[in-house]
C-alpha positions, 0 to 999 in steps of 0.5 A: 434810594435803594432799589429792592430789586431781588436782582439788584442788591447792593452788597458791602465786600471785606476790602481787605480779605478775598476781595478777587474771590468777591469780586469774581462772585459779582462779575459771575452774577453780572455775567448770568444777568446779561445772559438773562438779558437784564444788563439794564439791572447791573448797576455801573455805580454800585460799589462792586462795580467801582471795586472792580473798575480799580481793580482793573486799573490796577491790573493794567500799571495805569494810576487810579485816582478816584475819590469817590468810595472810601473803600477804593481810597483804603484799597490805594494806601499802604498797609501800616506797621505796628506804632506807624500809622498811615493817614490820607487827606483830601477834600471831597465836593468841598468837605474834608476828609481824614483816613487813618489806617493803623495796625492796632486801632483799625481803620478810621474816618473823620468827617469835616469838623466844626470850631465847636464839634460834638463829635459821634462815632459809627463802626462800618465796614471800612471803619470807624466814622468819626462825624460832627453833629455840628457840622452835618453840612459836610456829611451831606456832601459826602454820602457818596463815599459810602456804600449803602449798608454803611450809610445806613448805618451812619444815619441810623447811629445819628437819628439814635443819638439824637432820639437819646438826647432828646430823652434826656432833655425831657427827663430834664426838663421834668426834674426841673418842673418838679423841683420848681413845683417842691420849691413853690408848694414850700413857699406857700406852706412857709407863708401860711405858718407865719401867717399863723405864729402872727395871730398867736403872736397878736392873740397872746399881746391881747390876753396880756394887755386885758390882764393888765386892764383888769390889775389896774380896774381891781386895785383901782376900787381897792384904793 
């Protein structure tokens, strides 16, 4: 849950440009909330915070291995160079993740994958997500690698696509009723005009037959 405490907001950092000028920003709010004596306000699991925890690591020659954020896991891998793309996996409580960092299409994330995947895809800070809608079970797991922003936007482009199919399955399921309607309403109008060529059918046989009777009445007393 996002806690909406004016001293307390979960902020999104461009991971790649002026990341210490950001990070110094956040380390001053900190310092003046401390000041303030609201310590207890500043998160240690926000994303800056994790942000500078790598920082710090890095700082200090000693190798960071952590998985929890995708922005600290772009952070660790190389840059990549014009047609040389640079990909990490790894398996995140128990689901596959995919990063591919590439100089022309930008930054990419794949989520898990399903023998049968309907795939969406959501533009983050971080990048593209690419997520399964057939395997949201791995997304789940997952939530944790992104900032709050950035599953914000994850959950929204999801509840969108699925509010649109929705739609689309209605305007369906319309059209289907209507041309079931157009065929039944056919058939009826069909059933009704042969059952009217029959009586003509039947009315005309009789005026042929009584013309017959007649002849043969009126040559019978001709003899």
């Amino acid at each position: 849950m996002i806690n909406n405490d004016s001293y307390m907001g979960y902020k999104t950092f461009n991971t790649t440009n002026n990341t210490a000028q950001q990070l110094a920003k956040q380390m001053k709010l900190t310092n003046q909330l401390k000041t303030a004596k609201m310590e207890g306000n500043a998160d240690p699991d926000s994303f800056a915070a994790k942000l500078k925890r790598a920082d710090e690591y890095a700082a200090s020659g000693e190798h960071y291995s952590a998985d929890d954020s995708i922005g600290i896991m772009l952070r660790q891998m190389d840059e990549p160079e014009a047609g040389k793309p640079v990909t990490k996996d790894f398996f995140h409580n128990g689901a596959h993740i995919s990063i591919c960092k590439d100089a022309m299409y930008g930054n990419s994330i794949t989520i898990g994958g399903s023998s049968n995947p309907d795939w969406i895809h959501v533009d983050t800070s971080v990048g593209t997500v690419h997520i399964d809608l057939n395997d949201m079970t791995s997304l789940m797991k997952c939530l944790d690698l992104f900032s709050p922003e950035d599953l914000n936007a994850i959950l929204r482009k999801i509840q969108e696509v699925k509010q649109a199919r929705e739609a689309l399955n209605q305007i369906d399921r319309m059209q289907d009723e209507l041309m079931k309607n157009g065929r039944k309403d056919k058939e009826e109008e069909g059933e009704e005009a042969g059952a009217e060529s029959v009586g003509e059918v039947v009315g005309v046989v009789s005026a042929e037959e009584m013309r017959g009777i007649e002849e043969k009445r009126e040559k019978k007393f001709i003899g």
